[in-house]
C-alpha positions in Angstrom: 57.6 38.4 -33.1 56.5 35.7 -30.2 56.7 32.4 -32.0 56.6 30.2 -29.0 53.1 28.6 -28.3 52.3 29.2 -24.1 49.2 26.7 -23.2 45.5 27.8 -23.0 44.2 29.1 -19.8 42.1 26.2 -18.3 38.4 27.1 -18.7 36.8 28.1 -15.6 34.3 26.1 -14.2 30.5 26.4 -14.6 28.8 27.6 -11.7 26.5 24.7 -11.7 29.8 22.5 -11.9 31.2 23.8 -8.7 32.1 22.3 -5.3 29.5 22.9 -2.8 29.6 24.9 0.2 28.4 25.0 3.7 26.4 28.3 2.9 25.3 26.2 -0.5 23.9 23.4 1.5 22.2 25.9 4.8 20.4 27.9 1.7 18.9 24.6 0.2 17.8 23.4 3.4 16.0 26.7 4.4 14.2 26.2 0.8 13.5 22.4 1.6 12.2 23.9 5.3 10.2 26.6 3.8 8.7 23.4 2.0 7.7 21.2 4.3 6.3 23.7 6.5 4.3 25.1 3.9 2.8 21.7 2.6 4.6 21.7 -0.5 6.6 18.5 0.4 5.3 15.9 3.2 7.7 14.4 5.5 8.8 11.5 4.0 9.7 14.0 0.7 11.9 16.6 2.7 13.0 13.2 4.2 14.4 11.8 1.4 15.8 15.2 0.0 17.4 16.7 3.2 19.6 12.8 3.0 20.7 13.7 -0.6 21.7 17.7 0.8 24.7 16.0 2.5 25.6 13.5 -0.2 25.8 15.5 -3.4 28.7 17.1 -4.5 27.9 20.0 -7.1 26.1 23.1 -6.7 24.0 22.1 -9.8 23.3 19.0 -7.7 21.8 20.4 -5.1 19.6 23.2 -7.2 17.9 20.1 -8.3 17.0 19.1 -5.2 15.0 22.8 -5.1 14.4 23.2 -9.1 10.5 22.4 -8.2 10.1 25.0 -5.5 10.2 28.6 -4.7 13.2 30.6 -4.0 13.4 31.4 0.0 12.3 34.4 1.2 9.8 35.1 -1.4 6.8 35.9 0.5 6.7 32.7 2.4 7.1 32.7 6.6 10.1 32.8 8.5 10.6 29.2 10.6 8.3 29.4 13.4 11.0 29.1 16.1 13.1 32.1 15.3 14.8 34.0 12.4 17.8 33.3 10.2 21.2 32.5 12.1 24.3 35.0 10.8 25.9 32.7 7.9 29.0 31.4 8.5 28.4 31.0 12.3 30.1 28.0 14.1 29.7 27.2 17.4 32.9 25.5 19.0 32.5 22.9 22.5 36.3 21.4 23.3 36.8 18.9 26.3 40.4 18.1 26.9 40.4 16.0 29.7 37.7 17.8 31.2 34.3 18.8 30.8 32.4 21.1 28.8 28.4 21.6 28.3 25.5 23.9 26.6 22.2 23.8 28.2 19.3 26.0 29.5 18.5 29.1 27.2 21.2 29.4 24.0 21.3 30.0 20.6 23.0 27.2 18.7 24.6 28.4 15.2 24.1 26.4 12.1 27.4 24.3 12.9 28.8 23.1 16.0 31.4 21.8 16.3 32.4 19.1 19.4 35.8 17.9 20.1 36.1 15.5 22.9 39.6 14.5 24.1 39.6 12.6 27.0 36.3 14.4 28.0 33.0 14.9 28.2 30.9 17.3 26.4 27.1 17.5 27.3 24.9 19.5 24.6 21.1 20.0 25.6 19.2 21.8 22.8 15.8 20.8 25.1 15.6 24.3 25.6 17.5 26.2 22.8 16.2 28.9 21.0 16.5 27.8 17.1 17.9 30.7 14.7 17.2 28.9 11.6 15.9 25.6 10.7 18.7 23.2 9.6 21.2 22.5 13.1 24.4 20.2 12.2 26.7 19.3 15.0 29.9 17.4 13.9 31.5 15.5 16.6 35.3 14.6 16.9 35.4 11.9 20.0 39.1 10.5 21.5 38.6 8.7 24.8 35.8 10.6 25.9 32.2 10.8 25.8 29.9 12.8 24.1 26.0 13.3 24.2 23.4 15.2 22.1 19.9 15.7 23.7 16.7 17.4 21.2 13.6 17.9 22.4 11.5 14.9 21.4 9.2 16.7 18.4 12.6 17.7 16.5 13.6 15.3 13.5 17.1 14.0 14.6 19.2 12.6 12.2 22.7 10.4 12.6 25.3 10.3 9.9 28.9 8.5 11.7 30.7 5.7 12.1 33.1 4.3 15.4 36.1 2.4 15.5 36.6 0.3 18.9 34.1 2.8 20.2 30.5 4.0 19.7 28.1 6.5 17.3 24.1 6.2 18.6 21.2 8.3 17.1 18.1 7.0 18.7 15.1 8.3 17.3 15.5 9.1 14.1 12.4 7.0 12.7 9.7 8.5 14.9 6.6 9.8 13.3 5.2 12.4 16.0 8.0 15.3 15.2 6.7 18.9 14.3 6.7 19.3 10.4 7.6 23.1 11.3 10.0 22.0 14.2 13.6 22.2 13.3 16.4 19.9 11.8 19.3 18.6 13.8 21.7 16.7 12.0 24.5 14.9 14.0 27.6 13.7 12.3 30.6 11.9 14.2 33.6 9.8 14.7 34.5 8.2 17.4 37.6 6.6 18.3 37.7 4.3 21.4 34.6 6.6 22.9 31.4 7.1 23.2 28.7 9.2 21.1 25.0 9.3 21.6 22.4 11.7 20.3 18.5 11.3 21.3 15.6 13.1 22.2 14.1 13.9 25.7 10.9 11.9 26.1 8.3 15.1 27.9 9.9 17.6 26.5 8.2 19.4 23.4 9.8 22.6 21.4 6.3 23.9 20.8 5.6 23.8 24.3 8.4 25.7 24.7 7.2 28.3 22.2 4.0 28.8 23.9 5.3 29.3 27.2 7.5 32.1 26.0 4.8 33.6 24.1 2.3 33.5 27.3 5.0 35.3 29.0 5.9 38.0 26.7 1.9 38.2 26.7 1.4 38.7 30.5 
């Protein structure tokens, strides 16, 4: 007979009481997307709640940022500037002492991710095709130079900091994006260099979008 006493098993978490993901966080803002193109939240709402996405912790923290609105894909339409993005997707642009770009007609993931090292990387979404509404790029910059360019109706959004260098997000404030336009969120570091994200004043996603439609038209 076993008379020695072992420790109880740790209880398992709660699911509400677990760490976040990246796929957590993508699948809240597609809800919060769904939202505001639908009229269920204005701007300044989705606003407000898309900010908390990236600063809450808990998967039961972000449901409640969703707990007043319906699940996605429950009858509602698909983001008007193309479908859902594979999950999991990361897009990678290194510069190591060199130079590295995206531009003209790709499909950005749901993450990039930039690493400049005594380089420059140049990343034009003016005229990307959008697979899904939420874009974050996260920006690593050593001696080098980095620069983000969204067409001007996309909400942009900065989240970084700089040390003896520089992290820029102009056009953040501006009241004339597309409510049904996509997201692009940029989050950096830079370190003795140089990052700058802002929108391309003439040049209009939806424009975009109607061109393409003309064309598949004719």
């Amino acid at each position: 007979m076993d008379l020695e006493k072992h420790p109880a098993a740790p209880a398992a978490a709660a699911p509400s009481e677990l760490r976040a993901s990246d796929a957590d966080r993508d699948r809240i803002a597609q809800t919060l997307g769904d939202a505001l193109a639908e009229g269920r939240l204005n701007s300044e709402e989705h606003s407000e709640r898309l900010d908390s996405l990236y600063e809450l912790k808990t998967v039961g923290e972000l449901e409640g940022l969703v707990r007043d609105l319906p699940a996605p894909g429950a009858g509602h339409p698909s983001p008007a500037y193309g479908a859902s993005a594979p999950a999991g997707y990361t897009d990678n642009v290194v510069a190591v002492c060199s130079a590295s770009a995206r531009k003209g007609r790709w499909r950005p993931g749901a993450h990039t991710r930039a690493v400049s090292v005594m380089g420059d990387i140049s990343i034009d979404l003016t005229e990307a095709v959008f697979e899904q509404q939420v874009t974050e790029i996260n920006v690593t910059c050593v001696l080098g130079n980095v620069e983000v360019v969204v067409p001007e109706n996309v909400t942009l959004r900065g989240y970084g900091s700089g040390v003896l260098g520089n992290f820029e997000v102009r056009g953040e404030s501006r009241g004339e994006t597309d409510p049904q336009a996509p997201v692009v969120i940029v989050r950096g570091f830079a370190l003795l260099g140089n990052i700058e994200a802002r929108p391309k004043l003439g040049s209009r996603l939806v424009d975009l979008a109607h061109k393409l439609r003309k064309r598949l038209d004719g």
